[in-house]
C-alpha distance (Angstrom), angle and dihedral (degrees) to the residues before:
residue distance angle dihedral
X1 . . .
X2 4.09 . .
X3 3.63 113.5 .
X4 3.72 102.3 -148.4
X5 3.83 96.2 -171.3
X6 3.43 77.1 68.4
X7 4.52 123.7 121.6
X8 3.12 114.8 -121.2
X9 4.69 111.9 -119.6
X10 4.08 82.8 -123.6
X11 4.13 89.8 52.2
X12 3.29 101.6 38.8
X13 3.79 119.8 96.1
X14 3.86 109.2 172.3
X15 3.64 95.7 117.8
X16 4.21 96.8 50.8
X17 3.47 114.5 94.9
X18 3.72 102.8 -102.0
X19 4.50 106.0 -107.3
X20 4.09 116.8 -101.7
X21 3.86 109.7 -105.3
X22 3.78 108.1 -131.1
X23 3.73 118.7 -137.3
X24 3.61 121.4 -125.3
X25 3.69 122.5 -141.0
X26 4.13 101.0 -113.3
X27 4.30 92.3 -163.9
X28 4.08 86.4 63.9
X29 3.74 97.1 133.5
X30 3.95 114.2 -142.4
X31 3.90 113.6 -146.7
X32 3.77 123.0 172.7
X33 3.92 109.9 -125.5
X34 3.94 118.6 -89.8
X35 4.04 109.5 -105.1
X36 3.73 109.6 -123.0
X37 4.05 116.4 -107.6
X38 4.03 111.0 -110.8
X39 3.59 108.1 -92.5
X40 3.96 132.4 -155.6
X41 3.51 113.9 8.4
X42 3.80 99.3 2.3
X43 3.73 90.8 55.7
X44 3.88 91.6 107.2
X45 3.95 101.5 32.3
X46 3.62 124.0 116.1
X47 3.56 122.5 -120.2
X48 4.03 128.2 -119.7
X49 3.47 148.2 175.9
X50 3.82 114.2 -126.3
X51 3.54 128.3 165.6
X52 4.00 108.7 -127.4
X53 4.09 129.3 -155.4
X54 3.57 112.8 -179.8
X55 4.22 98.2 -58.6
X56 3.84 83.9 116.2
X57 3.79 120.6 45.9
X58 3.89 97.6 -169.8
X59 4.32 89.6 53.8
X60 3.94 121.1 69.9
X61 3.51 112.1 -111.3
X62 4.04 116.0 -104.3
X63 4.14 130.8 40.9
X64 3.60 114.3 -10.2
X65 3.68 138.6 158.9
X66 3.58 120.1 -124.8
X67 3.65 145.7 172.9
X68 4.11 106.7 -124.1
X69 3.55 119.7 -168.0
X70 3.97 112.1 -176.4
X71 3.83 123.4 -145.7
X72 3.66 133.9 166.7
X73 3.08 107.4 -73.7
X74 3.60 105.3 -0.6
X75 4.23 138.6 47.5
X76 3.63 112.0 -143.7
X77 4.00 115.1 -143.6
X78 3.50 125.2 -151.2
X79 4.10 123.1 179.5
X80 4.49 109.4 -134.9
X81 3.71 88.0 -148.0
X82 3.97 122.4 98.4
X83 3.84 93.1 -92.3
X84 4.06 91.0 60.3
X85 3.71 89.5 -161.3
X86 3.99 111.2 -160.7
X87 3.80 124.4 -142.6
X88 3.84 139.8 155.0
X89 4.02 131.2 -150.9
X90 3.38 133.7 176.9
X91 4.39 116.9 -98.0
X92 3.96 91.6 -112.9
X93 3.97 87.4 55.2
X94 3.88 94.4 45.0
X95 3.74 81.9 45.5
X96 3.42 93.0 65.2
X97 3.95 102.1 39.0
X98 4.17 83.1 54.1
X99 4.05 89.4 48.3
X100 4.06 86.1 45.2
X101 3.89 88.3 43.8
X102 3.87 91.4 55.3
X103 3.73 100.5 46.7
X104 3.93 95.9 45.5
X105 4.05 80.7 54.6
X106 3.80 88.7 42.7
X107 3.65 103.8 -126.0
């Protein structure tokens, strides 16, 4: 009779010599990766928090931090994470994502 309960000779590993465990070094200090500082023209812009919808195409939608520098006619956008996505829109626009910004945080 077939004992089913049985291992298999290509499962069975008794006779290997059982693999060396390798010890891990438990003082390894995790760090998250510096962001890089705005370059070029967004070297002396200030950094916010606005809440975006879908005024800028090249920005996810919701709370972000960016570096704005305002110009005459336009505000230049730039995201703070690793991507650094760049994008412009026009004052009356970043006017209203600042007004929208403030009443979602109820000031």
């Amino acid at each position: 009779m077939i004992d089913l309960l049985e291992i298999p000779t290509f499962l069975d590993r008794r006779s290997e010599v059982p693999s060396k465990i390798r010890k891990t070094n438990s003082k390894m200090k995790w760090a998250l990766p510096k962001l890089p500082k705005p370059k070029g023209k967004f070297k002396g812009a200030k950094l916010l928090c606005l809440y975006f919808g879908n005024e800028v195409p090249r920005i996810p939608t919701g709370e972000r931090e960016v570096y704005v520098v305002e110009k005459q006619k336009w505000v230049y956008l730039q995201e703070k994470t690793h991507s650094q996505k760049t994008a412009r829109m026009t004052k009356a626009t970043f006017n209203m994502v600042v007004a929208n910004t403030e009443k979602r945080r109820g000031m």
